[in-house]
C-alpha positions as a Markdown table, in Angstrom:
| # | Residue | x | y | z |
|---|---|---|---|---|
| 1 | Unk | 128.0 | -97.4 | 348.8 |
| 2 | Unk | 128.9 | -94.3 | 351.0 |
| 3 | Unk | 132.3 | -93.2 | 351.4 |
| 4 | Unk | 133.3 | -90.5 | 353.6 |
| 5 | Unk | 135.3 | -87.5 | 352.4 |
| 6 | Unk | 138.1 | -88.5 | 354.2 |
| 7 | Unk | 138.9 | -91.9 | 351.9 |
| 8 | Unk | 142.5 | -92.4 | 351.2 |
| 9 | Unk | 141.4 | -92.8 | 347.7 |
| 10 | Unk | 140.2 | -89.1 | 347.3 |
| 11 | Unk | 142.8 | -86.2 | 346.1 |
| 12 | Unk | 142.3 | -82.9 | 347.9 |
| 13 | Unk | 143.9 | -79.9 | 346.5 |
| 14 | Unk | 143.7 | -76.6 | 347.8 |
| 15 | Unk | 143.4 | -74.5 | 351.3 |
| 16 | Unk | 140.9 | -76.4 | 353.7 |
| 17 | Unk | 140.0 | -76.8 | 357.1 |
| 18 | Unk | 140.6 | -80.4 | 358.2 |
| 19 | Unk | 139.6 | -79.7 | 362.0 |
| 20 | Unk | 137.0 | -82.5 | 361.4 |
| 21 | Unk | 138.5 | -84.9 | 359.5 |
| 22 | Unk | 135.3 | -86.7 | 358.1 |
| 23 | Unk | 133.5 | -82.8 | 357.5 |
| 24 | Unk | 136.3 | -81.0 | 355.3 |
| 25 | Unk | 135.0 | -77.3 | 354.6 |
| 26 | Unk | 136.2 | -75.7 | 351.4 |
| 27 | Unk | 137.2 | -72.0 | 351.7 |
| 28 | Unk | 138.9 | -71.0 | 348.7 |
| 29 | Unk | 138.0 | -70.6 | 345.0 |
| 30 | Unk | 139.8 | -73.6 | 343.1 |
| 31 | Unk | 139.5 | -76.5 | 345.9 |
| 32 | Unk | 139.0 | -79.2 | 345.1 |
| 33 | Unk | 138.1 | -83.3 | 345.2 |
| 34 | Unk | 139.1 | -85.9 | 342.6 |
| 35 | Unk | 138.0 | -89.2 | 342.7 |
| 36 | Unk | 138.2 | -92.4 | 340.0 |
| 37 | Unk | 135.0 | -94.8 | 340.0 |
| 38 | Unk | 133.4 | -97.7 | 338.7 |
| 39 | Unk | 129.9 | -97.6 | 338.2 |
| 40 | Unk | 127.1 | -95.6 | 336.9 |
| 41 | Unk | 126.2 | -93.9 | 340.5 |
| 42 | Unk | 127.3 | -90.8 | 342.2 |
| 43 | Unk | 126.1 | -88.2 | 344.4 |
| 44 | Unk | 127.6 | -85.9 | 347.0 |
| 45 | Unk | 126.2 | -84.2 | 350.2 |
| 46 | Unk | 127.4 | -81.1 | 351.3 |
| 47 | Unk | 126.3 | -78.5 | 353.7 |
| 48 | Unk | 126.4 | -75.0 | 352.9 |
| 49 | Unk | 127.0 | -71.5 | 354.5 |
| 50 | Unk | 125.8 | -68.0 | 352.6 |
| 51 | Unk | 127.4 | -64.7 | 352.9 |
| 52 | Unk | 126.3 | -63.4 | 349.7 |
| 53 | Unk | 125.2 | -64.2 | 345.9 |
| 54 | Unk | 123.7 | -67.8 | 345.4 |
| 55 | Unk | 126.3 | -70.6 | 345.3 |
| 56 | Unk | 127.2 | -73.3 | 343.3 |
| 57 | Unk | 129.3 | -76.6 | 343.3 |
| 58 | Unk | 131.8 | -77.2 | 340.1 |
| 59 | Unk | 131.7 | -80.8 | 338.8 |
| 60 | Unk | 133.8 | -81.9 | 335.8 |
| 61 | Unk | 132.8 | -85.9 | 335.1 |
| 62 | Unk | 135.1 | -87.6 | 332.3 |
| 63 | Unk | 135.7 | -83.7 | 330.8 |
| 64 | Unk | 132.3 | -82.7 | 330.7 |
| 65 | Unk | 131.8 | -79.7 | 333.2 |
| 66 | Unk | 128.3 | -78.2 | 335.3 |
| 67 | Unk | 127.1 | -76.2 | 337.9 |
| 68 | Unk | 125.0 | -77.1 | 340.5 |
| 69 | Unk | 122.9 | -74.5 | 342.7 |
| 70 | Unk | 123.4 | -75.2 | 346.5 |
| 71 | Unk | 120.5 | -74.1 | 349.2 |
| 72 | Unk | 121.9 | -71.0 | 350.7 |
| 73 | Unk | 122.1 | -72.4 | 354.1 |
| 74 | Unk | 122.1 | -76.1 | 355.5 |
| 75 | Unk | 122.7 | -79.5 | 353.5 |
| 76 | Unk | 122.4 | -80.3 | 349.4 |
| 77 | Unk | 122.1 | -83.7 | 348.4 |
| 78 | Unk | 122.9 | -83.9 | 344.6 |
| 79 | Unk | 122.5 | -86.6 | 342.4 |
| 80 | Unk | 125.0 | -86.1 | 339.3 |
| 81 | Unk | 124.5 | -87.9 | 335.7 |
| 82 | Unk | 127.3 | -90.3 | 335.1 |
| 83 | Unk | 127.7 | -91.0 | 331.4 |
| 84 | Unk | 127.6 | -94.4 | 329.9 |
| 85 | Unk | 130.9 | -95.5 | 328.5 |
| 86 | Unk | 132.6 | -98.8 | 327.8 |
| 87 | Unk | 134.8 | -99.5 | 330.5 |
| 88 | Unk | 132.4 | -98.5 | 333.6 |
| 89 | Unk | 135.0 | -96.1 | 335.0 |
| 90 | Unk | 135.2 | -92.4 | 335.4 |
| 91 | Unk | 136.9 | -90.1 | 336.8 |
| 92 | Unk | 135.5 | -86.5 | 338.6 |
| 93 | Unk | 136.4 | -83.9 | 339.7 |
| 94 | Unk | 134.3 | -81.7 | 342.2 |
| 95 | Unk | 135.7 | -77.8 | 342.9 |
| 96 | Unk | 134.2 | -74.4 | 344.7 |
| 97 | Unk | 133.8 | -72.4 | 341.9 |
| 98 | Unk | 133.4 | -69.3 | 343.9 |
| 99 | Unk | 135.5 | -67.9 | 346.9 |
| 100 | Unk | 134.5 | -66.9 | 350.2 |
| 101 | Unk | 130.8 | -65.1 | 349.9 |
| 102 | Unk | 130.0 | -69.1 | 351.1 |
| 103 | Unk | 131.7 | -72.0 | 352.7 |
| 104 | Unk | 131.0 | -75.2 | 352.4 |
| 105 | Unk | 131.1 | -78.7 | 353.8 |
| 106 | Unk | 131.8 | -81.8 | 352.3 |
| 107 | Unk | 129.6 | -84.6 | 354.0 |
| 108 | Unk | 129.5 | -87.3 | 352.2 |
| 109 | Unk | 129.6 | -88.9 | 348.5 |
| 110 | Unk | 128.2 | -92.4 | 347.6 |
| 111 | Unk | 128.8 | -94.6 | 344.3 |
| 112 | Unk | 126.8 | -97.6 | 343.8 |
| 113 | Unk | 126.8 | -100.5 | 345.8 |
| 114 | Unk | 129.3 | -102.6 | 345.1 |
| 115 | Unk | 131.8 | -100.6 | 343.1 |
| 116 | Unk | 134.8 | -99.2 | 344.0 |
| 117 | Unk | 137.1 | -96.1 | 343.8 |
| 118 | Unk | 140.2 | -96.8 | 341.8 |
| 119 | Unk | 143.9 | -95.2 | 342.0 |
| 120 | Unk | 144.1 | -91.7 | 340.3 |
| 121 | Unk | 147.6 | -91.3 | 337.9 |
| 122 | Unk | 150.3 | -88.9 | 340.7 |
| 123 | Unk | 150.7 | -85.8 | 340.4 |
| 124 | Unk | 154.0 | -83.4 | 339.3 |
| 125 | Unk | 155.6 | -81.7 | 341.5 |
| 126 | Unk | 155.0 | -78.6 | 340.6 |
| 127 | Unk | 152.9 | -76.2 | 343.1 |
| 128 | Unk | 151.9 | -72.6 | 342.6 |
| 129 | Unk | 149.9 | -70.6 | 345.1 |
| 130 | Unk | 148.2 | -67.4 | 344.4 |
| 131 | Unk | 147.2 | -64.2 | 346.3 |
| 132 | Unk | 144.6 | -62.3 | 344.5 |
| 133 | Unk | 141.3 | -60.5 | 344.0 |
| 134 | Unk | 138.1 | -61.2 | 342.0 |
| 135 | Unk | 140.0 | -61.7 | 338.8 |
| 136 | Unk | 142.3 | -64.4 | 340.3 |
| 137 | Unk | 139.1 | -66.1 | 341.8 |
| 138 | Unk | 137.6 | -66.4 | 338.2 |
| 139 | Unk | 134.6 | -63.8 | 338.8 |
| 140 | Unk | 132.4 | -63.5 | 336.1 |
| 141 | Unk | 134.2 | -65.5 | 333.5 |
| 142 | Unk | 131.5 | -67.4 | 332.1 |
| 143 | Unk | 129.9 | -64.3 | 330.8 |
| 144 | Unk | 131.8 | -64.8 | 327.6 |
| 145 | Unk | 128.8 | -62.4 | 326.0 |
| 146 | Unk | 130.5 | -59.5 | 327.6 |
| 147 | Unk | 134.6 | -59.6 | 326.7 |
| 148 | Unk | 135.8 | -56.2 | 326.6 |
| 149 | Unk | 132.4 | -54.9 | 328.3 |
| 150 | Unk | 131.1 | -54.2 | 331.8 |
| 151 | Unk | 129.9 | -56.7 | 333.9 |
| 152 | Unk | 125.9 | -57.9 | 333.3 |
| 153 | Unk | 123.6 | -57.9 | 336.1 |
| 154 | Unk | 124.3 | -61.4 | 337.9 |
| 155 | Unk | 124.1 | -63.1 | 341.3 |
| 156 | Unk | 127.0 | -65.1 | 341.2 |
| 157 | Unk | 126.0 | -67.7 | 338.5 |
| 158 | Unk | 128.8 | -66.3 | 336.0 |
| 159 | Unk | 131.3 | -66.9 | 338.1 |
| 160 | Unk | 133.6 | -70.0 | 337.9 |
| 161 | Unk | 137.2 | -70.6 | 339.4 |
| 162 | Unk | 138.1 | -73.5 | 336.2 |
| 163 | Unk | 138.5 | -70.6 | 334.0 |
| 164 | Unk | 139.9 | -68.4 | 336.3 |
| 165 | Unk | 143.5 | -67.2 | 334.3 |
| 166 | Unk | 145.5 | -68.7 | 338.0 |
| 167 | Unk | 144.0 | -72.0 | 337.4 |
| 168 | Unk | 144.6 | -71.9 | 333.8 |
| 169 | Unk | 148.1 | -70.8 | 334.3 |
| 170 | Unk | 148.1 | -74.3 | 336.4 |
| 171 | Unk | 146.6 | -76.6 | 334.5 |
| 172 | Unk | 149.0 | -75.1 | 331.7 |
| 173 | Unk | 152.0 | -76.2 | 333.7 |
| 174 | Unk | 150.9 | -79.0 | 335.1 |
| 175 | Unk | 151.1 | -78.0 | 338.6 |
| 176 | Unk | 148.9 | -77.9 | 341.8 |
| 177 | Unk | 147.4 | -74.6 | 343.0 |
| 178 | Unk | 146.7 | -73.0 | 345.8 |
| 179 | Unk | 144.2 | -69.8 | 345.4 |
| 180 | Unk | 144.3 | -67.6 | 348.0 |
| 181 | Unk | 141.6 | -65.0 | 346.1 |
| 182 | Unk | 138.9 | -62.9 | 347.3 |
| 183 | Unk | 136.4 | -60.6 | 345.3 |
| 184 | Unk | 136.7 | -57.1 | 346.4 |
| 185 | Unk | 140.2 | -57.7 | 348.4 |
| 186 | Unk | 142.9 | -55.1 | 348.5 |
| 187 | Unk | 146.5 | -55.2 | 350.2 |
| 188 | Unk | 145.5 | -53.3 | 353.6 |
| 189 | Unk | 142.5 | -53.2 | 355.4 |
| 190 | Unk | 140.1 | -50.3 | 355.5 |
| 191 | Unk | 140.5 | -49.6 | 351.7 |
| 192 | Unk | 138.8 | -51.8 | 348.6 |
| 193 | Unk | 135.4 | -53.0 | 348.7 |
| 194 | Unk | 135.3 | -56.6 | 350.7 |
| 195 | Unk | 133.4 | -56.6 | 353.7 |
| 196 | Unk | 133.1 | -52.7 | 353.0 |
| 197 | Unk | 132.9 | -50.6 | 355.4 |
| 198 | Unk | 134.7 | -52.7 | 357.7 |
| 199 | Unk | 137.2 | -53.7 | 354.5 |
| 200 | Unk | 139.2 | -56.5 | 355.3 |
| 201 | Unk | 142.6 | -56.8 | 353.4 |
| 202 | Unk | 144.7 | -59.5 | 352.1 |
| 203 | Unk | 147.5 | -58.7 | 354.6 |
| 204 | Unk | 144.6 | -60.2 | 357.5 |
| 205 | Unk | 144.1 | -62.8 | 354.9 |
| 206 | Unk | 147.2 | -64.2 | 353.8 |
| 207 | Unk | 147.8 | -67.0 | 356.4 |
| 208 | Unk | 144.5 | -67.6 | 357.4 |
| 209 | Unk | 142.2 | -70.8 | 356.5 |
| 210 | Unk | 138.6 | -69.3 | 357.5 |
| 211 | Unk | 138.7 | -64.9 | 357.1 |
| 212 | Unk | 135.0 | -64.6 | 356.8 |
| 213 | Unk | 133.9 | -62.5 | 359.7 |
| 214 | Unk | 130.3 | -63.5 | 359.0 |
| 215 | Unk | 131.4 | -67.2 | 359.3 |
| 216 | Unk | 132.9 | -67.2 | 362.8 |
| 217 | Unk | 135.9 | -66.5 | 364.1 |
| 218 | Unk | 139.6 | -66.5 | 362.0 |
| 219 | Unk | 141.6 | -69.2 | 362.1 |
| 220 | Unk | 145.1 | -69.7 | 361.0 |
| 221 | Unk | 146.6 | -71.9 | 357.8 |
| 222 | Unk | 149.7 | -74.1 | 358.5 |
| 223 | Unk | 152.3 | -73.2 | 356.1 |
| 224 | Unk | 153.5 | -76.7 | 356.6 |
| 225 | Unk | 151.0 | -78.3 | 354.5 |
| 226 | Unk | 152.0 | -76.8 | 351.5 |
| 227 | Unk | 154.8 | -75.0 | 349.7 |
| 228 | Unk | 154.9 | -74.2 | 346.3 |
| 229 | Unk | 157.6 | -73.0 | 344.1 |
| 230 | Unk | 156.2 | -70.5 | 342.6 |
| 231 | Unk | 153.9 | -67.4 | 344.6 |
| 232 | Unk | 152.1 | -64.8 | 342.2 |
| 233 | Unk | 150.7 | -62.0 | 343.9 |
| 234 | Unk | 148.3 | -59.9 | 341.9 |
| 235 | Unk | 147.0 | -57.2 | 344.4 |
| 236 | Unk | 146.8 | -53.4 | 343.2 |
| 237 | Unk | 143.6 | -53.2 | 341.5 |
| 238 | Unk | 140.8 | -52.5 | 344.2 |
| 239 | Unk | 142.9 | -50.5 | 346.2 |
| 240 | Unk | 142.3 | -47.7 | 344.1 |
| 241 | Unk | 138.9 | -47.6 | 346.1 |
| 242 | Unk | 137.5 | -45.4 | 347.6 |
| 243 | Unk | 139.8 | -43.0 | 346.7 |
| 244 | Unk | 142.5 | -43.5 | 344.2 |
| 245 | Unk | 145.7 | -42.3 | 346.2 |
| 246 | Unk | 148.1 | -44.1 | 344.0 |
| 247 | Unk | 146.8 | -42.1 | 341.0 |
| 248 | Unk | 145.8 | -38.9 | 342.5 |
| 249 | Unk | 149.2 | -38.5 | 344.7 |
| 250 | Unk | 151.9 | -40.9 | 344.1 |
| 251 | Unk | 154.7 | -39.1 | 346.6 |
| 252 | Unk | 151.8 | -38.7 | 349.1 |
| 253 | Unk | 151.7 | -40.3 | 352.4 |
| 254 | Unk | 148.9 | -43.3 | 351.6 |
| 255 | Unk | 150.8 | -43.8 | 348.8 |
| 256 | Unk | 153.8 | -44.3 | 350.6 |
| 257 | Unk | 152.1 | -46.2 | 353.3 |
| 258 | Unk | 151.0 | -48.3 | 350.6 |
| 259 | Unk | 154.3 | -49.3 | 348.7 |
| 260 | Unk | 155.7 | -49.7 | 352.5 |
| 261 | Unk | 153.0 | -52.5 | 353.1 |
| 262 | Unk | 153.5 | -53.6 | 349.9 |
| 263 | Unk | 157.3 | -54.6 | 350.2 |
| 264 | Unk | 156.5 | -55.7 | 354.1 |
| 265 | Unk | 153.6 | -58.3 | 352.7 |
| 266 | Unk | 156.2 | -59.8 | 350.4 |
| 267 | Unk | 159.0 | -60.0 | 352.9 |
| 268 | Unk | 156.4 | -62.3 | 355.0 |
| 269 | Unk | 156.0 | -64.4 | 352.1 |
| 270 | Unk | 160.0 | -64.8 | 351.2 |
| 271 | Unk | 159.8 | -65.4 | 355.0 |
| 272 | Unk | 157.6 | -67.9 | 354.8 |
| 273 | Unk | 158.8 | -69.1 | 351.3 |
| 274 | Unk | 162.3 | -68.4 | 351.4 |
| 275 | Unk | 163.1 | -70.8 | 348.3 |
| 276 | Unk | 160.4 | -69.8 | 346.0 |
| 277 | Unk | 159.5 | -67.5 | 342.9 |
| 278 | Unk | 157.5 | -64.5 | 343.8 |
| 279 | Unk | 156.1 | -62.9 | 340.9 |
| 280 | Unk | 154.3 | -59.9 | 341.4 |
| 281 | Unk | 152.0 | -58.4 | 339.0 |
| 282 | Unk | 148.3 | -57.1 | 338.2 |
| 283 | Unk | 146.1 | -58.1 | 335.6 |
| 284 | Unk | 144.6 | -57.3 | 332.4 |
| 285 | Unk | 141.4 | -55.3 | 334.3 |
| 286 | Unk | 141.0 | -51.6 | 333.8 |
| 287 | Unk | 143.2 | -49.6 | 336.2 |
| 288 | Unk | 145.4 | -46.4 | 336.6 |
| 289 | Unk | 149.5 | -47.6 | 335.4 |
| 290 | Unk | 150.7 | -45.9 | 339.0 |
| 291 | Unk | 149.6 | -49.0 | 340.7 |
| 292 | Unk | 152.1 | -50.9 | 338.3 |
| 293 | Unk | 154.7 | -47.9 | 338.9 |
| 294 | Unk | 154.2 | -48.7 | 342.4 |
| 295 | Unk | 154.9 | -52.4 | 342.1 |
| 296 | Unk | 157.8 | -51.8 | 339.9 |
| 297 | Unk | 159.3 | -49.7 | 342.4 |
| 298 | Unk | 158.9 | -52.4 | 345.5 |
| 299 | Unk | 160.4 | -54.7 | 344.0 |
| 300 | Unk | 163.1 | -52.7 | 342.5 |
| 301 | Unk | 164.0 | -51.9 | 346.2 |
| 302 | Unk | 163.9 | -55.6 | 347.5 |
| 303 | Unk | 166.9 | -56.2 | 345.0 |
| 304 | Unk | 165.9 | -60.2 | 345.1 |
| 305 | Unk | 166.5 | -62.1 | 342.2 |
| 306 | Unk | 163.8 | -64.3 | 342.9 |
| 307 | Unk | 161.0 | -61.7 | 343.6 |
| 308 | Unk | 160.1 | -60.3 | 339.8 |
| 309 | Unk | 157.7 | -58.1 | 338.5 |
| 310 | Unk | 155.8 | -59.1 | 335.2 |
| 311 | Unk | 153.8 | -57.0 | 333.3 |
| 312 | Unk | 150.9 | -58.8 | 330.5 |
| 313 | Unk | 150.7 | -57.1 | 326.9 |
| 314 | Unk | 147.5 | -55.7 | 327.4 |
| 315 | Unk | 148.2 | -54.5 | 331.3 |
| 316 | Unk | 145.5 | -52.5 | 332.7 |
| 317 | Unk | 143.8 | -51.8 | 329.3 |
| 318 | Unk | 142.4 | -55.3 | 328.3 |
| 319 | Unk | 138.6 | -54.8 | 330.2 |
| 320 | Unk | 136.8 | -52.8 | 332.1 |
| 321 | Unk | 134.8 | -55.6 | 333.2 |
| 322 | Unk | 135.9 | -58.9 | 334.7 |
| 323 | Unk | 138.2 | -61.3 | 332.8 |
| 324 | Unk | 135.9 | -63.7 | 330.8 |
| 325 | Unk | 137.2 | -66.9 | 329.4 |
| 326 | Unk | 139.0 | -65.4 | 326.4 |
| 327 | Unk | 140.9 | -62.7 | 328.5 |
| 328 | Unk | 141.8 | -65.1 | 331.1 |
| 329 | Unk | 143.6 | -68.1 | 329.2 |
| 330 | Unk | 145.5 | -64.6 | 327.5 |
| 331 | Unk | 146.7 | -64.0 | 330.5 |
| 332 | Unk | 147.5 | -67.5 | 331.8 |
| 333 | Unk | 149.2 | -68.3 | 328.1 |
| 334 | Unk | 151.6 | -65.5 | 328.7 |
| 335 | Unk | 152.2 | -65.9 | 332.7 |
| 336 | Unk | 153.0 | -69.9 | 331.6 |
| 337 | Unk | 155.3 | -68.9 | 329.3 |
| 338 | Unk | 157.0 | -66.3 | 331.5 |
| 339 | Unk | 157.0 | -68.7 | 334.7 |
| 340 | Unk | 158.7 | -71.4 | 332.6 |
| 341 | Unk | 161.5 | -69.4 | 331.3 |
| 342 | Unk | 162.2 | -69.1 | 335.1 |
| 343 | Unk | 164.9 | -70.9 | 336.9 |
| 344 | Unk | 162.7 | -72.7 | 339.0 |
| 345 | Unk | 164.8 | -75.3 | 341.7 |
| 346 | Unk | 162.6 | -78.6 | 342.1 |
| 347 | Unk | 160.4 | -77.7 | 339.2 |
| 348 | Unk | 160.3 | -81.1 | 337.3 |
């Protein structure tokens, strides 16, 4: 039996474009489908779109997680193993594992004929939404061989958004999420190393649903849709490339320019959020502790109770490689913590 993606019985979470209602396409790492099922049957068709690295689809099906390698361009048909159990009903759960170096659309999913999708348990009301980089997005976390190391030679395959340390933190708290990651990203455009040289920066990201340039034209997110509670930003880390300003002249004028940005990007999200937490922060990756200085400072200057600055035990000293799996649930333990010892209004 063939159900579209659009079926009232399917949970969406995350950033997507809904322009066609019956062909969703998935932008951000952590989106995600959730379905319930009878049956012993189920595949999914999607359509893919490649900038870079090969891609794959995440599928957790009753708690037992894969990968599954899309064609780099055009439509995937996958047939995934449903396990035998004793009450012929299970529950998956399908997500982009990666962020934007592809897009993809969902087509179509199909259980067997005559079963039947069945009502999933509500969720809390607890929403998060994160702006981030590569570490937010879960990059290379699967290459659990390598904590504490450089990253191995790869083409995207270690790379998972489940253990990413932002969906951890959510699943931790119970609460929907919102990634709004990119590998690569800085703050402003023209520095860090996405879509280098023509670097594009999370301030031309930050309310936007497709960014891509190789995908098409931008388009723009309604803020409507979703509004969460609680807003971590954890930029800071590649704009130290190509030339570490922050570092090499803190009173300079790009360092200056930088912390002016900085304080303007979160005055558009207390704009656009004027109720929720904004905790601003880095990460455990490998970088110079002006960057934090420079945070610290921002926020100092905002003087708003509800815009903090949290700094992890091993800040900017835990890997010079991506976060793997151990690092990353580290960092989501103590940003759990830390976010529930908050005041949090609606947070039940």
């Amino acid at each position: 039996m063939k159900i579209k993606p659009n079926d009232v019985m399917i949970r969406y979470t995350g950033r997507i474009d809904w322009t066609d209602a019956e062909k969703p396409v998935w932008v951000y790492p952590c989106t995600s489908a959730e379905m319930k099922f009878t049956g012993n049957t189920l595949k999914i068709k999607v359509s893919n779109r490649n900038n870079y690295w090969d891609n794959y689809l995440g599928c957790i099906i009753d708690q037992s997680q894969r990968s599954y390698l899309l064609n780099k361009e055009g439509i995937t048909e996958l047939d995934i193993v449903v396990p035998d159990n004793d009450t012929n009903e299970h529950c998956v759960l399908f997500f982009k594992r990666q962020d934007a170096c592809h897009e993809v659309t969902i087509l179509e999913y199909e259980i067997g004929d005559g079963e039947r999708l069945l009502p999933l348990k509500p969720l809390s009301g607890r929403r998060i939404e994160v702006y981030g980089d590569s570490v937010s997005a879960g990059e290379v976390s699967e290459a659990v061989d390598f904590v504490g190391k450089e990253d191995p030679v790869h083409n995207g395959g270690y790379s998972n958004s489940w253990y990413s340390y932002a969906w951890i933190t959510a699943r931790k708290l119970k609460a929907q999420i919102h990634d709004i990651a990119q590998g690569g990203i800085a703050l402003m455009d023209r520095i860090g190393w996405f879509q280098e040289p023509n670097q594009i920066g999370m301030e031309s990201v930050w309310d936007k649903v497709h960014y891509n340039p190789t995908f098409g034209p931008v388009t723009q997110w309604d803020f409507s849709q979703y509004t969460p509670q609680v807003v971590i930003v954890a930029i800071g880390q590649n704009d130290n490339h190509p030339y570490d300003f922050m570092k090499n002249d803190y009173n300079g004028r790009q360092a200056e320019t930088w912390r002016d940005h900085y304080m303007k990007f979160l005055g558009k999200l207390r704009k656009t959020y004027p109720d929720a937490h904004i905790i601003c922060c880095t990460t455990l990756l490998c970088h110079d502790c002006s960057w934090d200085k420079a945070i610290d400072e921002v926020v100092d200057t905002m003087n708003d109770k509800m815009i903090t600055h949290y700094v992890y035990g091993r800040n900017g000293c835990g890997t010079p490689g991506h976060l793997r799996i151990p690092e990353a649930c580290e960092m989501a333990t103590e940003l759990a913590e830390y976010i529930e010892g908050l005041e949090i209004e609606g947070w039940n």
